[in-house]
C-alpha positions in Angstrom: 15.5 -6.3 31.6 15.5 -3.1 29.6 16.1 -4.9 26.4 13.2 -7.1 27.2 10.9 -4.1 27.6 12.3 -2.7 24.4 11.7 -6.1 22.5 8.6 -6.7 23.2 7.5 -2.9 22.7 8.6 -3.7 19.3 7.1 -6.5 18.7 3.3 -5.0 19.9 4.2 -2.0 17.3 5.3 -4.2 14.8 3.1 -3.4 11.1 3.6 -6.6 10.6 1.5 -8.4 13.4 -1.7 -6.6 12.5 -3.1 -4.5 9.7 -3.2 -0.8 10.1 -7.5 -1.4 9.5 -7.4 -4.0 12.2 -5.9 -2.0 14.6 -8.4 0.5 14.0 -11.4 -1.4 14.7 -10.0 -3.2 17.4 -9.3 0.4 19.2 -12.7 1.8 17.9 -14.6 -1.5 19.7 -12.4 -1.4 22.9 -13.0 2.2 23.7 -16.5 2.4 22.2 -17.4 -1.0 24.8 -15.7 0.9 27.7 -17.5 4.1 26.6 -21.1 1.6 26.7 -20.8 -0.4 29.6 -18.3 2.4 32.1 -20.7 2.9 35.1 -22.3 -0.7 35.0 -22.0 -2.8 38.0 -20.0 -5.3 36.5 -17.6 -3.1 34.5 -14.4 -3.8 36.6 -15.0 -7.3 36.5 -14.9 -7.3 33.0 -11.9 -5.2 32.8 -10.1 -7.8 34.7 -11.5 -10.5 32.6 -10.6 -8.9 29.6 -6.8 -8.2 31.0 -6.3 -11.7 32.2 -7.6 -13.1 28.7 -5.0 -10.6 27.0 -2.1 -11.5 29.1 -2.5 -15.4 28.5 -2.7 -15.1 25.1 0.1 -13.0 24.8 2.2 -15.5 26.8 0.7 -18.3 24.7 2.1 -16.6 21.5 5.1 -15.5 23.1 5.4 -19.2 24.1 4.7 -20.5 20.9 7.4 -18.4 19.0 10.1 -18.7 21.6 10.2 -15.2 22.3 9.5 -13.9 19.0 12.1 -15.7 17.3 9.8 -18.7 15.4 7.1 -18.1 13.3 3.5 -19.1 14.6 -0.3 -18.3 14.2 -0.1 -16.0 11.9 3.1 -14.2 13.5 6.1 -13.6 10.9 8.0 -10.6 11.9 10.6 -12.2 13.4 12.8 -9.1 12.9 11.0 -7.6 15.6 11.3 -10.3 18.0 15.5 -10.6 16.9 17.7 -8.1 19.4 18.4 -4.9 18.2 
């Protein structure tokens, strides 16, 4: 299990998954949207949207590579996804 967690915590950290700007924008939207809409009556329900979208697509890649170990959609680190 603990080599799981560690795998996949490589893979998300991975500077080869997404560019450094990409990562930057995508934080900068997240937090700036939470920042906008924190308060509103349908915040949480977006949160959980949001998470559940996240979590599928995740699996879907993870899927699609076989656990990090195949190239797909634009994933090629597959030193990452190999066992340390």
């Amino acid at each position: 299990m603990l080599n799981t967690i560690k795998r996949e915590f490589r893979v998300a950290c991975s500077k080869r998954a997404q560019p450094v700007w990409f990562r930057v924008c995508k934080w900068v939207v997240l937090l700036g949207g939470a920042y906008a809409f924190y308060g509103s009556r349908y915040f949480w329900h977006w949160v959980a949207v949001l998470a559940a979208i996240g979590f599928f697509v995740h699996f879907l890649y993870r899927w699609q590579t076989r656990a990090w170990t195949r190239p797909w959609g634009g994933w090629n680190d597959l030193e990452a996804g190999r066992e340390p």
